[in-house]
C-alpha positions in Angstrom: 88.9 -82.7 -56.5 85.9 -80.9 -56.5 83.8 -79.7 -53.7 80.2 -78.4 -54.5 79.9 -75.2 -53.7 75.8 -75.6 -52.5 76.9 -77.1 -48.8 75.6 -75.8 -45.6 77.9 -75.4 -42.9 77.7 -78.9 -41.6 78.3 -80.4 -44.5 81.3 -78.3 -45.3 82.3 -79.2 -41.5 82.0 -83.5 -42.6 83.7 -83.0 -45.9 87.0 -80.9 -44.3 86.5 -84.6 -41.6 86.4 -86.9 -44.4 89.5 -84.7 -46.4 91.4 -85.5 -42.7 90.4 -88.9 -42.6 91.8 -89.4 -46.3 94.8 -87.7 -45.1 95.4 -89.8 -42.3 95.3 -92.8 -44.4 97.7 -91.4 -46.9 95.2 -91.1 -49.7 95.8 -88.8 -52.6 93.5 -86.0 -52.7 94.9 -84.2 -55.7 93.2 -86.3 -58.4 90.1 -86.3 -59.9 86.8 -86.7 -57.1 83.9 -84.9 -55.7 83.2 -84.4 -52.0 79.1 -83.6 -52.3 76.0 -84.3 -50.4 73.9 -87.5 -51.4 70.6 -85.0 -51.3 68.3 -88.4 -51.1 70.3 -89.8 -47.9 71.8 -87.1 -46.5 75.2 -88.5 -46.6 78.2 -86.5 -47.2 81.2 -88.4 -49.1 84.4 -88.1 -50.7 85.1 -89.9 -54.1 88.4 -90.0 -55.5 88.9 -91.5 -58.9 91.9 -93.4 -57.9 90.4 -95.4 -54.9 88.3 -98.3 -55.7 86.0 -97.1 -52.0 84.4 -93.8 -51.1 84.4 -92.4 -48.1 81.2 -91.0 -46.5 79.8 -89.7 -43.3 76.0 -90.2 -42.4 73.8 -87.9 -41.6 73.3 -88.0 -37.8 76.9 -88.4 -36.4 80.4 -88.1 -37.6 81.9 -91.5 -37.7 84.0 -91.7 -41.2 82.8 -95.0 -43.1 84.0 -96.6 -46.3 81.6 -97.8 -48.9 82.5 -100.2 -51.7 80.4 -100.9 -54.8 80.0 -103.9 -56.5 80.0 -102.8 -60.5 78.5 -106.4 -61.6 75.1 -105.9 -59.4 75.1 -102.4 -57.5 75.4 -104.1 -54.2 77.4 -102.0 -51.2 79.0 -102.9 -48.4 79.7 -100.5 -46.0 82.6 -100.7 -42.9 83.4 -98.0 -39.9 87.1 -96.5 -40.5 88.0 -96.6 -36.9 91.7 -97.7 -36.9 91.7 -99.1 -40.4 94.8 -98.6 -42.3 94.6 -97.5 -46.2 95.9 -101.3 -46.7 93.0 -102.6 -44.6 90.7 -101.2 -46.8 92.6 -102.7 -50.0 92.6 -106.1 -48.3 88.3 -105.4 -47.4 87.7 -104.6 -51.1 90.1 -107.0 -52.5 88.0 -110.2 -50.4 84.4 -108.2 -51.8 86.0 -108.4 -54.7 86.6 -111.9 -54.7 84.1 -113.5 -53.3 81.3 -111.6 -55.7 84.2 -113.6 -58.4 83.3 -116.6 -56.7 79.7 -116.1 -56.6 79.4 -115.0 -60.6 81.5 -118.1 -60.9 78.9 -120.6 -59.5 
């Protein structure tokens, strides 16, 4: 994983809580993924190649989100981790999944 080496302290400070975060869920953080600043929002995230989510804190506050991405139309959803399991978040992007399925489908 890469972490970009142009983050100010509090930055640095949400990445090391998003690397916890991905810990706690029992996510892989040896493969390939950036943990960056969005320099146009402010967000900090965490993208691991393996995961089909990215996890991202905004910029006021420290509450750990997921975002998924939907590849067909570049439309995001967004949850709060709070007590979400890793397999919560599969069962969250499998149903986005599916129901942009169903709506290419119509």
């Amino acid at each position: 994983m890469l972490i970009e080496s142009n983050l100010a302290a509090n930055q640095l400070r949400k990445v090391a809580l998003l690397i916890t975060a991905a810990a706690w869920l029992g996510m892989d953080v040896s493969g390939y993924g950036q943990a960056d600043e969005n320099k146009s929002s402010g967000y900090v995230y965490l993208w691991l190649e393996d995961y089909p989510f990215t996890l991202f804190i905004g910029p006021s506050g420290d509450e750990v989100c997921a975002i998924w991405t939907n590849s067909e139309d570049g439309e995001e959803h967004e949850c709060e981790l709070g007590n979400l399991s890793l397999d919560d978040l599969y069962v969250w992007v499998n149903q986005l999944e599916q129901a942009s399925e169903d709506s290419n489908d119509d």
